[in-house]
C-alpha positions in Angstrom: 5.0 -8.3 45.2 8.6 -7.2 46.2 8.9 -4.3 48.6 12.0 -2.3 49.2 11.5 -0.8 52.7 13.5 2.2 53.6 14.1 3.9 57.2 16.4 4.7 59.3 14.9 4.0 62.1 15.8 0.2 62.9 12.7 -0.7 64.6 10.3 0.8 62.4 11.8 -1.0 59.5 11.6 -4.3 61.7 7.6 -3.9 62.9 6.3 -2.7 59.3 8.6 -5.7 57.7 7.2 -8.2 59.8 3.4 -6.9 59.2 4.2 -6.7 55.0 5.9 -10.3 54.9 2.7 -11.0 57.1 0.7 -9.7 53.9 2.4 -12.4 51.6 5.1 -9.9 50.2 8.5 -10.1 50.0 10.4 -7.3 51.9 14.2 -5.9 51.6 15.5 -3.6 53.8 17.5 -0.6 54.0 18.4 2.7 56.4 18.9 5.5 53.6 18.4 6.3 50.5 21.9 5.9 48.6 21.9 2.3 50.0 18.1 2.1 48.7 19.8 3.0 45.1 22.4 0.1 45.3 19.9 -2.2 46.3 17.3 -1.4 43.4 20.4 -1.5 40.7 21.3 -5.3 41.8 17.7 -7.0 42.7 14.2 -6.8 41.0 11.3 -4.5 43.4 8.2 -3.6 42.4 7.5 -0.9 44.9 9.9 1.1 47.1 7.8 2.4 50.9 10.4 5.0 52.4 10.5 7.6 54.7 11.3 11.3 54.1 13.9 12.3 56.6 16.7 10.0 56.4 20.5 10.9 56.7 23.1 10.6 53.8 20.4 11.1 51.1 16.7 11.8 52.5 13.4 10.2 50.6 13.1 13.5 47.9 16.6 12.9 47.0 16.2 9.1 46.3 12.8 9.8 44.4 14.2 12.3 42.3 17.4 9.8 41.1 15.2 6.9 40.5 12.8 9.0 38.2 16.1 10.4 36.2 16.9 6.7 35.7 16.0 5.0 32.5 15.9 1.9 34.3 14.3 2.7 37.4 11.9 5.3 36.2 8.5 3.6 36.3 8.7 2.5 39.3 6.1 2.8 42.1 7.1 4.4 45.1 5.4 6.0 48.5 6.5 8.0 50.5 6.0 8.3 54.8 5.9 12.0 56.0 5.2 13.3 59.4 1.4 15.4 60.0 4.1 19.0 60.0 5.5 17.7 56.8 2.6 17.8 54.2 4.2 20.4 51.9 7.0 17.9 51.5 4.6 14.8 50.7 2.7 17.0 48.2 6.0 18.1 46.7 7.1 14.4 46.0 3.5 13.9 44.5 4.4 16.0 41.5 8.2 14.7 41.9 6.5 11.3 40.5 5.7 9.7 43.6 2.9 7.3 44.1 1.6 8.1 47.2 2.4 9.2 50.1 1.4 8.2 53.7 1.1 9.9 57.4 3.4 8.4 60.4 3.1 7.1 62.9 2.0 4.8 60.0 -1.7 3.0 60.2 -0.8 -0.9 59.4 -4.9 -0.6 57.7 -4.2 2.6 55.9 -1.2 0.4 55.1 -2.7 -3.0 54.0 -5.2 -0.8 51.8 -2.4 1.6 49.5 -0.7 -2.1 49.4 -3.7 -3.9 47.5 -4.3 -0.7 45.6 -1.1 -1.3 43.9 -0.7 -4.6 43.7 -4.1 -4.4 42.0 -2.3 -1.5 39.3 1.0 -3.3 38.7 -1.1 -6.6 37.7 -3.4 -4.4 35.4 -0.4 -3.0 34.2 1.6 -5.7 33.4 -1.6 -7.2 32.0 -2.1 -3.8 29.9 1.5 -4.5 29.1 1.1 -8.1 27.7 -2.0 -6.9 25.8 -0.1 -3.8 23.9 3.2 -6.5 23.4 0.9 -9.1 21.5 -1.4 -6.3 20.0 1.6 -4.5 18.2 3.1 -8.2 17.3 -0.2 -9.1 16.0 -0.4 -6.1 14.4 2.7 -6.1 12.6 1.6 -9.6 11.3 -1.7 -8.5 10.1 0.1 -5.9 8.4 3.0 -7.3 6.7 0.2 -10.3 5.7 -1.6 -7.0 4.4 1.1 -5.4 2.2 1.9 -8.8 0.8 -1.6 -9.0 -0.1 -1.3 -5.5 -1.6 1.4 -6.0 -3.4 -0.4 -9.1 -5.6 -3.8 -6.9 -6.1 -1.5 -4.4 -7.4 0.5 -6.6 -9.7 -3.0 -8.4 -10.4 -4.5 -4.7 -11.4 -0.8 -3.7 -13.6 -1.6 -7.2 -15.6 -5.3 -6.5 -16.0 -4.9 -2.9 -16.4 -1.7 -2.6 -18.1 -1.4 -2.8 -22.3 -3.0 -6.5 -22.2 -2.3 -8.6 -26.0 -0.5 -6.3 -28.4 -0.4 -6.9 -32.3 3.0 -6.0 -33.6 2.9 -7.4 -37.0 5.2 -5.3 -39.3 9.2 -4.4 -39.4 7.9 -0.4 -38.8 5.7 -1.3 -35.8 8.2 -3.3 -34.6 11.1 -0.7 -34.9 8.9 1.2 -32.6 8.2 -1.1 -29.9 12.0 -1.6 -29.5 12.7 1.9 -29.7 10.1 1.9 -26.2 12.0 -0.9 -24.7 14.4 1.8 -24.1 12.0 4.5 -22.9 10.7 2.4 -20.4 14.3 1.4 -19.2 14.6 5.4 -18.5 11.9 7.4 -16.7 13.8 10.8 -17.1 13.1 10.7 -21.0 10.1 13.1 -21.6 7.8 10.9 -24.2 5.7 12.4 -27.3 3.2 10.6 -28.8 1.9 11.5 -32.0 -1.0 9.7 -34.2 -4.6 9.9 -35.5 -7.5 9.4 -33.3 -7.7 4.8 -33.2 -3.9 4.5 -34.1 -3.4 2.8 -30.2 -1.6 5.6 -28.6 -2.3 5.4 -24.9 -1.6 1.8 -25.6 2.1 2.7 -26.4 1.9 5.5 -23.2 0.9 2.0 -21.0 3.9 0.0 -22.9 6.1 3.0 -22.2 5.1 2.5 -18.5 4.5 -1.4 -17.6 6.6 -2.8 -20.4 5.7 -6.7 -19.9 6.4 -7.0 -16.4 4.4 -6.6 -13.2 5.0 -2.5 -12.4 3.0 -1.9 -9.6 3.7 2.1 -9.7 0.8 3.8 -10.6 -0.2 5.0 -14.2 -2.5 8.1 -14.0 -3.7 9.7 -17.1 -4.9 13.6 -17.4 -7.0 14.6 -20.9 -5.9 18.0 -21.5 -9.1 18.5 -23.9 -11.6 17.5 -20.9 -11.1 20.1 -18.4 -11.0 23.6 -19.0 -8.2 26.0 -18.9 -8.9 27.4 -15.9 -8.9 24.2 -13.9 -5.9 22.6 -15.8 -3.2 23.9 -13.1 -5.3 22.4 -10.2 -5.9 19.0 -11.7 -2.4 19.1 -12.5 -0.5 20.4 -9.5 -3.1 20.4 -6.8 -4.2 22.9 -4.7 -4.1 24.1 -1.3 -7.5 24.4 1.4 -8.7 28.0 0.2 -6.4 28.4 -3.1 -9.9 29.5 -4.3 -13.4 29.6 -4.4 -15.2 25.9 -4.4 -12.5 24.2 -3.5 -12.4 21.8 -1.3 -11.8 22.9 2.4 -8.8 20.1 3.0 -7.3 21.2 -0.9 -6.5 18.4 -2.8 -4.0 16.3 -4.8 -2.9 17.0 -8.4 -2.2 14.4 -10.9 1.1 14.8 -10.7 1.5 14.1 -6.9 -0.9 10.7 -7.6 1.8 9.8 -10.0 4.7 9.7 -7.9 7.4 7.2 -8.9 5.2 6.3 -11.6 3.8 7.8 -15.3 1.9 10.6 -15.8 -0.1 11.0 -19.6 -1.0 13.9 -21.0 -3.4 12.4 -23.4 -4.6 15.7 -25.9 -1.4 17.7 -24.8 -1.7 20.0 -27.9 -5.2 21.8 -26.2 -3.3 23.1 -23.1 -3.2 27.1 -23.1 0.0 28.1 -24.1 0.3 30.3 -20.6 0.2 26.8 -19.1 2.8 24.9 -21.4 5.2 27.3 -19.6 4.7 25.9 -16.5 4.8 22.2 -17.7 8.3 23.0 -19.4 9.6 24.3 -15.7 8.3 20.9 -14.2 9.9 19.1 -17.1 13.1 20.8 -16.5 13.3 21.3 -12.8 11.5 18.4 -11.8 9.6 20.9 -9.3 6.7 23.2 -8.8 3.9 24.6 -6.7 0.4 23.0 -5.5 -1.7 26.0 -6.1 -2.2 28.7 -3.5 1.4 27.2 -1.6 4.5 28.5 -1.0 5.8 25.1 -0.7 7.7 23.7 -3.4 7.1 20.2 -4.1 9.3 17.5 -6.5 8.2 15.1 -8.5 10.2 12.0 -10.3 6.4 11.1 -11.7 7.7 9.9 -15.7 5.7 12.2 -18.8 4.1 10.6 -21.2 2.3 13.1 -23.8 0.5 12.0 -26.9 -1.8 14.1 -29.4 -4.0 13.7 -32.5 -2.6 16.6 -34.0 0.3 17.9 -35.9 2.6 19.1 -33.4 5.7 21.0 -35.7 2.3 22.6 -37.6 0.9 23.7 -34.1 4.6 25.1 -33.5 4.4 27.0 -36.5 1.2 28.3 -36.3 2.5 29.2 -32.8 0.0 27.7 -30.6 2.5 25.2 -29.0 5.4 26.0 -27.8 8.6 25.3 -29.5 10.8 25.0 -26.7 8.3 23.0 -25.1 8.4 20.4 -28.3 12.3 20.5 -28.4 12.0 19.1 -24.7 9.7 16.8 -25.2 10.8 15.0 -28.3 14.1 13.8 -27.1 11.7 10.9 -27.1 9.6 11.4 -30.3 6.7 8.5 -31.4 4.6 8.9 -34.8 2.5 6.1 -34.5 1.6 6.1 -38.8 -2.4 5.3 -39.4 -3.7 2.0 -40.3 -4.1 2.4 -44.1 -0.4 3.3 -44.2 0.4 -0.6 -42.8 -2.6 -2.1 -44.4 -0.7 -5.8 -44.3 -1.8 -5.5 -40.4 -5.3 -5.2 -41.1 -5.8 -9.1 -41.5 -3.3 -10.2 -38.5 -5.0 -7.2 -35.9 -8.4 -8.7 -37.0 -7.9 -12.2 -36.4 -6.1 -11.7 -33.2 -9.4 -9.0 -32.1 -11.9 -12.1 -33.3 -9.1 -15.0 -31.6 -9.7 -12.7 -28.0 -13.4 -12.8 -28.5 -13.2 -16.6 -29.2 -11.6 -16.9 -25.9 -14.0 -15.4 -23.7 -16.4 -17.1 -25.3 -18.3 -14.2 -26.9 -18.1 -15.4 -30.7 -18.6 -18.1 -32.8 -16.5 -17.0 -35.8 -13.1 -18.6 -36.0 -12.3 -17.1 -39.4 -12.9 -14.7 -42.5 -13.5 -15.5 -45.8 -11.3 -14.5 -48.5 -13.7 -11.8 -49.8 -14.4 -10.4 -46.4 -10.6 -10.2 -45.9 -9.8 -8.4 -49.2 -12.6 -5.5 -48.2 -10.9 -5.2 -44.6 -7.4 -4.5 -46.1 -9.3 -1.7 -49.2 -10.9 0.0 -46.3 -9.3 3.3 -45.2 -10.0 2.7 -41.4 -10.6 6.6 -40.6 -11.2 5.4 -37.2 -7.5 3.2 -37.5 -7.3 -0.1 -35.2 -10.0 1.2 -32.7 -12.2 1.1 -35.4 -11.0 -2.3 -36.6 -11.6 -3.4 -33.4 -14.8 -1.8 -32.8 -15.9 -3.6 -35.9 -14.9 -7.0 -35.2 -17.1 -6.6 -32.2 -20.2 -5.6 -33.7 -20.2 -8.6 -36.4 -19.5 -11.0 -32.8 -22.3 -9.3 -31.1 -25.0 -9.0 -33.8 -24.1 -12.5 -35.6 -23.6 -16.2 -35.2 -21.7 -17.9 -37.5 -18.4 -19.6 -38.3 -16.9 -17.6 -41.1 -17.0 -13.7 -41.5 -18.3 -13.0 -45.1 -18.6 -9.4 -47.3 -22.6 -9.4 -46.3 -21.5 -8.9 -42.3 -19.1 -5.8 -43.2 -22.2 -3.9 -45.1 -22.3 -1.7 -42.7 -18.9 0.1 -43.5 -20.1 1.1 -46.6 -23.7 1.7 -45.7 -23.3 5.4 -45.4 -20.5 5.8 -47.6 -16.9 5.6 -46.4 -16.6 8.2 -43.3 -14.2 11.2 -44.0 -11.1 10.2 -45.4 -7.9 11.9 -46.0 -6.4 11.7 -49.8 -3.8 14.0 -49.7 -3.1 17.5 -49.1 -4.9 21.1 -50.5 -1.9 23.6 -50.9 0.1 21.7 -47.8 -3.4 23.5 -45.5 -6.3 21.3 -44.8 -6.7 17.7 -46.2 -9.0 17.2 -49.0 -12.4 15.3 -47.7 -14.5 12.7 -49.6 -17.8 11.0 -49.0 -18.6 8.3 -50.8 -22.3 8.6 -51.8 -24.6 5.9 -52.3 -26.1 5.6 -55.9 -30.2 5.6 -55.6 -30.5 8.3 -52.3 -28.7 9.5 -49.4 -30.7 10.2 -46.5 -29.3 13.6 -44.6 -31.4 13.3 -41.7 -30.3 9.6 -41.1 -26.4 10.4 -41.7 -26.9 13.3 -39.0 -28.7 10.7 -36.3 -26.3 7.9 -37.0 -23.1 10.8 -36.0 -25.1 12.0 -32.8 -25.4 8.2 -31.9 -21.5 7.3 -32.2 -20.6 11.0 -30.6 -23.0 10.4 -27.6 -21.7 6.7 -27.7 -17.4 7.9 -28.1 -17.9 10.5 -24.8 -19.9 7.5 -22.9 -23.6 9.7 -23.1 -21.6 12.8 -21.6 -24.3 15.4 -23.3 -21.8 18.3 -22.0 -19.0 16.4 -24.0 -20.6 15.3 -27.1 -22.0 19.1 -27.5 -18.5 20.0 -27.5 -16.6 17.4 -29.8 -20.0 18.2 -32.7 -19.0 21.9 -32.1 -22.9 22.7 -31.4 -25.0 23.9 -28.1 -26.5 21.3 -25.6 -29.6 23.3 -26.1 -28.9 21.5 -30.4 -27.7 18.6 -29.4 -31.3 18.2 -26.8 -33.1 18.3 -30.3 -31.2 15.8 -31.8 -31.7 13.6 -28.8 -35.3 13.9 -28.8 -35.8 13.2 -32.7 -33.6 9.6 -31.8 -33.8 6.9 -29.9 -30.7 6.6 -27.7 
């Protein structure tokens, strides 16, 4: 250790050098404390023993200059003081020295504050070492760690992102360029407008990942699944205590999750019109308010809304707002149903049955010219989700090389599902049901649609109640009638 020994008194610095070199340090000398100063700014010391009274600058003086260094500040110094003089050593305590000891000084009481520090500057520069390679380590860990990150999330954008898309006619494909350019610009508002199947929140996901790795996240909202009440909470948040049953820390709204990335409002026609006020400020002001805060918060989060339903006929029949529609079709999608582009039955099919194929989940490889002349006459009420749905089932329930009219009975078993054929004094559509010719079977029509409602809102009884229009108490005696 290397000890700067200050005095001004020439023979004590002389006999208490002589006993510390003694000890196996190494000992510099000076008489006061501005010389002391000099001496630390040229040469390394690890600990600084000096007396009190000393002329020109005393001990307190020289304490209080080496703490106000930057350089000099951590380092260990103790102090001599005479037994009349203990104010003055308990006063340099709290000025930052280390210790302080009683003169005439005891070369034991000496030997003993010497090894107590030689002991704390090793654990300290040990401590030191420990913290340097702990933070270096830890940086490496954790840029190793945000690499690793970064592939899971480009891994999840591929897996999770819009996956094989069938683009297979001049109108489809005027639309897929024409979202080219909405992904290129986040700021454009997107509306999304279609029948229940037609691949909507596939074009919200195209709008948003495009075909490269996006890693920013995609977080979807379905207006029609939450209830009025709620929808400003899911939405924007809410603070701890905004209201009763909330959680005591508050929580994060959608539209904070989505930050720097896309937002969809899937169902955006069901929001309360009280509500479509706000979403027009956020859309305009890019801003708005967790709720229960004062705190305004921003948001650069892209919209992406899409519905079922007739939007301009909802303006009219003044149940969405019109300023609301002017701002969000500046970027305006109507995805048209599948029996409009029936010349992209055959191509969707064979590309559904081709993914099947690969993962090894089908032995068809084809369809038979028959079987492809019913798929293109079908209506496809339930568009290419139904298409889809139905490739499925003839993979899962049969093996065989060539699909044939006997594996698509089951589209007509019940008659062709609700169908639109044009419209009843520009209102409602006109509805047909095909009926079978020897006996329809009420009961088993009903069962069937409880099955594919419970089956559509994943067994969510609350849900399925809902989308039927009936009670959970009617849908419980359904239920218990079927076997599902």
């Amino acid at each position: 250790m290397r000890i700067l020994l200050v005095d001004d008194d020439e023979s004590i610095r002389q006999s208490l050098s002589k006993f510390v070199t003694q000890l196996g340090h190494n000992v510099l000398l000076s008489e006061n404390g501005e010389r002391a100063l000099g001496v630390l700014e040229r040469e390394e010391v690890h600990l600084v023993l000096s007396d009190i009274k000393m002329p020109v600058m005393d001990g307190h003086e020289m304490l209080a200059a080496i703490k106000k260094s930057k350089k000099l500040k951590d380092l260990v110094v103790v102090l001599f003081t005479g037994h009349g003089d203990i104010k003055g050593a308990v006063e340099a305590m709290r000025q930052g020295a280390y210790d302080y000891l009683l003169k005439p000084i005891n070369v034991k009481e000496l030997a003993l504050v010497l090894n107590r520090i030689n002991d704390y500057l090793a654990l300290k520069e040990e401590n030191k070492k420990l913290t340097t390679n702990f933070e270096e380590q830890l940086d490496k860990e954790t840029s190793a760690i945000k690499s690793e990150l970064l592939e899971l999330r480009k891994a999840y954008a591929r897996d999770v992102g819009i996956g094989e898309i069938g683009v297979f006619s001049e109108e489809m494909k005027s639309i897929y360029k024409t979202l080219k350019k909405f992904h290129k610009n986040p700021d454009i508002p997107v509306l999304i407008e279609g029948e229940t199947g037609t691949g909507k929140e596939i074009i919200a996901r195209y709008i948003h990942f495009e075909r490269g790795n996006v890693t920013t996240p995609f977080v979807g909202l379905n207006c029609a699944a939450i209830s009025a009440t709620l929808f400003e909470s899911e939405l924007f948040g809410y603070e701890a205590g905004a209201f009763t049953g909330g959680r005591p820390k508050g929580q994060k709204g959608k539209l904070e999750l989505a930050s720097g990335g896309s937002i969809l409002l899937d169902e955006i026609c069901e929001i309360p019109t009280e509500y479509q006020a706000k979403l027009l400020r956020v859309l305009q002001e890019r801003e708005y308010y967790p709720v229960g805060s004062l705190k305004k918060q921003k948001t650069d989060a892209r919209f992406i809304c899409a519905t079922n339903k007739d939007v301009k006929k909802q303006v009219k029949d003044g149940t969405f707002r019109e300023d609301l529609f002017y701002r969000l079709s500046v970027g305006h999608i109507v995805v048209p149903p599948l029996r409009e582009r029936n010349k992209e039955v055959i191509p969707l099919a064979n590309m559904f049955l081709s993914q099947l194929a690969a993962n090894k989940r089908t032995t068809f490889t084809g369809f038979s010219t028959e079987a492809e002349q019913l798929l293109t006459d079908f209506h496809w009420p339930g568009n290419v989700r139904q298409l889809k749905s139905t490739i499925e089932r003839i993979a899962l329930l049969w093996d065989d090389t060539e699909i044939q009219p006997s594996h698509l009975e089951f589209l007509f078993e019940k008659g062709i599902p609700i169908i639109e054929e044009g419209r009843n004094n520009g209102d409602e559509p006109e509805r047909e049901i095909q009926m079978p010719a020897d006996k329809f079977d009420l009961n088993d029509w009903t069962y069937d649609i409880i099955r594919k409602a419970l089956a559509k809102n994943n067994g969510n009884k609350s849900k399925t109640a809902k989308y039927l229009g009936i009670s959970r108490n009617e849908l419980y005696t359904y239920i218990k009638k079927i076997d599902v």
